[in-house]
C-alpha positions in Angstrom: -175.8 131.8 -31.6 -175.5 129.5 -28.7 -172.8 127.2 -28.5 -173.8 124.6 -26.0 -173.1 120.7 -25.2 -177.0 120.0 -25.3 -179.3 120.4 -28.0 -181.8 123.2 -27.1 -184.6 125.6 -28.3 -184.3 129.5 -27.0 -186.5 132.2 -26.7 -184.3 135.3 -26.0 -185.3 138.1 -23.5 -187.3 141.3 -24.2 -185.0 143.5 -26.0 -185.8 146.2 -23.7 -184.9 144.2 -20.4 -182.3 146.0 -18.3 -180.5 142.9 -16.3 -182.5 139.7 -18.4 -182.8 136.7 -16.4 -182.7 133.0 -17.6 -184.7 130.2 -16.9 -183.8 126.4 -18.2 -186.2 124.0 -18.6 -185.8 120.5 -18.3 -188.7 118.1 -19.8 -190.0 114.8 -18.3 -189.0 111.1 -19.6 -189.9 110.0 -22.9 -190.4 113.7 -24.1 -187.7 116.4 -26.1 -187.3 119.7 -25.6 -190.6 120.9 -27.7 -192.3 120.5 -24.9 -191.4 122.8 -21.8 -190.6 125.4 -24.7 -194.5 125.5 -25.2 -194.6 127.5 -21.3 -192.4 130.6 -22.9 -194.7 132.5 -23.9 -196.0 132.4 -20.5 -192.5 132.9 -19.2 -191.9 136.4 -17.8 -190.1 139.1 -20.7 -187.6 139.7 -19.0 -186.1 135.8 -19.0 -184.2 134.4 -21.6 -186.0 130.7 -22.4 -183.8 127.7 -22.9 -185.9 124.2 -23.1 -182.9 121.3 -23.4 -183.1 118.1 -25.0 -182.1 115.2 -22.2 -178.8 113.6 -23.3 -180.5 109.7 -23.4 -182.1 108.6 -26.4 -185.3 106.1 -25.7 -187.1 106.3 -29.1 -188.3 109.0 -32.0 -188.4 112.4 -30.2 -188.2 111.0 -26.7 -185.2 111.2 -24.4 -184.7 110.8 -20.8 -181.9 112.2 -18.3 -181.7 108.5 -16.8 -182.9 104.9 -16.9 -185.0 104.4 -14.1 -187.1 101.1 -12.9 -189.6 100.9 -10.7 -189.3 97.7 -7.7 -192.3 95.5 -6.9 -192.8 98.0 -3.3 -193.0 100.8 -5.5 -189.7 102.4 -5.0 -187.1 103.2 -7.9 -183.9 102.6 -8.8 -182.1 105.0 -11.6 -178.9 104.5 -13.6 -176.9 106.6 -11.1 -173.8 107.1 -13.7 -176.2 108.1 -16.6 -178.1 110.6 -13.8 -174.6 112.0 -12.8 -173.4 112.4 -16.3 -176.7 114.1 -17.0 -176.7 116.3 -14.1 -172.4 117.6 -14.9 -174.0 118.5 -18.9 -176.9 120.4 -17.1 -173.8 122.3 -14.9 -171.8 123.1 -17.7 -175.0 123.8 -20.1 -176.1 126.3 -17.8 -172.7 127.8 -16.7 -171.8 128.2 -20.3 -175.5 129.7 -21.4 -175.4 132.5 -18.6 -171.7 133.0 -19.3 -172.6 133.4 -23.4 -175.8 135.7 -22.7 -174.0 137.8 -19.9 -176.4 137.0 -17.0 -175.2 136.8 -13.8 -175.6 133.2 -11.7 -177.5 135.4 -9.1 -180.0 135.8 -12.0 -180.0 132.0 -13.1 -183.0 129.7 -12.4 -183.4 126.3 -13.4 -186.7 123.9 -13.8 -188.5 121.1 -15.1 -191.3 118.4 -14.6 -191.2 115.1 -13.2 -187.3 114.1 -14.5 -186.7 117.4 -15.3 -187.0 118.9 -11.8 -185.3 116.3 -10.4 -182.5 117.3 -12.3 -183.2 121.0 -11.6 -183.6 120.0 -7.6 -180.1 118.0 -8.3 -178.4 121.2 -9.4 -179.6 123.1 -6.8 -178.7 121.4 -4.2 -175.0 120.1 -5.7 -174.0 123.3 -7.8 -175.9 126.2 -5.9 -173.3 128.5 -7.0 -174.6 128.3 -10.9 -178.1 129.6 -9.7 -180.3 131.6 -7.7 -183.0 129.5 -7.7 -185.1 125.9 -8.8 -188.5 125.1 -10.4 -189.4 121.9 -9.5 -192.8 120.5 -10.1 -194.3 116.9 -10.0 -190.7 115.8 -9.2 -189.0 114.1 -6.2 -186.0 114.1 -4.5 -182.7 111.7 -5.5 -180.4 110.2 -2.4 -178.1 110.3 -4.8 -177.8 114.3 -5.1 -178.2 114.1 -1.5 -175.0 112.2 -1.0 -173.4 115.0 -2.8 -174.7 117.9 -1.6 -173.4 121.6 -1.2 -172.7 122.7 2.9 -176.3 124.0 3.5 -174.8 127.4 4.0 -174.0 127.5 0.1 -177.9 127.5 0.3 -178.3 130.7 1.9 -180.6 133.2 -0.2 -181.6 130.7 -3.0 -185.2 130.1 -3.8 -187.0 127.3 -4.3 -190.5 126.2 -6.0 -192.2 122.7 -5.6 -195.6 122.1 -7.0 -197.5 118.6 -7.1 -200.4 117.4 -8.1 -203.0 116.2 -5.6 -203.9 112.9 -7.6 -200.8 112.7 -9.5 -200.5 108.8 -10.5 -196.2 108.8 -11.7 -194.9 110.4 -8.6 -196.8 110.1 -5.7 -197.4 113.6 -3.3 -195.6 112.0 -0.8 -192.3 112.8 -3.0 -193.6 116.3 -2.8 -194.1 116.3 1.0 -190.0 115.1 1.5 -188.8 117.7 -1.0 -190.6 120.3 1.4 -189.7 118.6 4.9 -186.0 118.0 3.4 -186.0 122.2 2.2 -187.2 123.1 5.6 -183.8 122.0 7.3 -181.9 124.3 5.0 -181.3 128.0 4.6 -183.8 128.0 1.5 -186.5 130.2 0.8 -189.2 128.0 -0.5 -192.7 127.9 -1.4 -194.5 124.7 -1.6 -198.1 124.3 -3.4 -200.4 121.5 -4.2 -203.2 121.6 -6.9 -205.9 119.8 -7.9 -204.8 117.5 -10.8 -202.4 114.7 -11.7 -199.6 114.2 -13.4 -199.7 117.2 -15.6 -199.4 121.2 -14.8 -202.4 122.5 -15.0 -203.4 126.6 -15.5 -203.7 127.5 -11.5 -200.2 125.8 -11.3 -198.6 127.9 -14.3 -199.8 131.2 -13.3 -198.4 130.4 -9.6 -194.9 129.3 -11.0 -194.5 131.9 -13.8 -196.1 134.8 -10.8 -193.1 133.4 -8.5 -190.8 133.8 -11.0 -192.0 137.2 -12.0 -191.6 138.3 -8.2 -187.9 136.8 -8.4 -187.1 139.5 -11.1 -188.7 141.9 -9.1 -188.0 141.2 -5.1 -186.0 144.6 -3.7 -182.5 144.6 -4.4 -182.6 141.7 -7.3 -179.8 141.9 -9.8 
């Protein structure tokens, strides 16, 4: 059994898998962590599963990572203590989870929609030593993680996924298009898509991510 400081659900890795991977999931505001857990079964065998339940509670089975308000041009503003506090419980959630399942931070990748991959985009740009790689879809990018960010050579090798939605209404594509302009000026490998669709992942958009990850467990000379 797990022992970690956030409550989470787990789908272990295929018995059979040789060197299992792990992928944790990070749900969107005003959700729990029910609902990224309904993509494992879609989740390559060979990854261990963890969906985690955001530290902030805003209501019956719906928690956030961080307050967030929205100003009258459209910008937001977040609660950058709870964000930070959040992102240090991810790092240790996800150090202590690949330490207790014996997987190797070069097999590590972390993700979530719209608050979730912010987090996950956080992560991977402050703590790139915990992971190989980030999932990030419908999300956008936090000056606040950029003020703390890893030397872009601590960058080197890890890969990156950012998918949006063409119509999406929350976070606008633009927030897409500066994750993937921002990636571009670092040693990342990234692949950037947009589908059709709002603010929701839609089946073109699953079977992209979950291909990508597949050919992360797979790529020549992957631990």
């Amino acid at each position: 059994m797990l022992d970690l400081p956030l409550s989470f659900l787990h789908r272990p890795a295929a018995a059979d898998a040789p060197q299992p991977w792990l992928l944790v999931l990070m749900h969107g505001v005003g959700s729990n962590e029910q609902d990224l857990f309904g993509l494992a079964p879609y989740v390559p065998a060979g990854f261990h599963v963890l969906s985690l339940r955001a530290p902030y509670r805003m209501g019956p089975n719906a928690n956030a990572w961080f307050a967030f308000s929205v100003n009258p041009d459209g910008s937001r503003s977040i609660d950058a203590p709870q964000e930070a506090a959040s992102r240090a419980l991810v790092a240790q959630t996800v150090d202590s989870a690949a330490r207790q399942l014996g997987v190797g931070a070069d097999r590590v990748v972390v993700g979530g929609f719209s608050q979730g991959g912010i987090m996950s985009l956080s992560l991977l740009l402050t703590r790139p030593a915990l992971l190989h790689g980030a999932l990030v879809l419908h999300s956008r990018l936090l000056p606040q993680a950029l003020a703390q960010a890893a030397p872009a050579e601590a960058l080197r090798g890890k890969q990156l996924w950012v998918s949006h939605g063409l119509q999406d209404n929350v976070i606008p594509l633009a927030s897409a298009l500066a994750i993937r302009d921002h990636a571009a000026t670092l040693p990342l490998e990234t692949v950037y898509r947009e589908y059709p669709g709002m603010h929701e992942i839609r089946p073109a958009e699953l079977q992209g991510a979950m291909a990508w990850l597949d050919g992360l467990a797979k790529a020549p000379g992957a631990a």
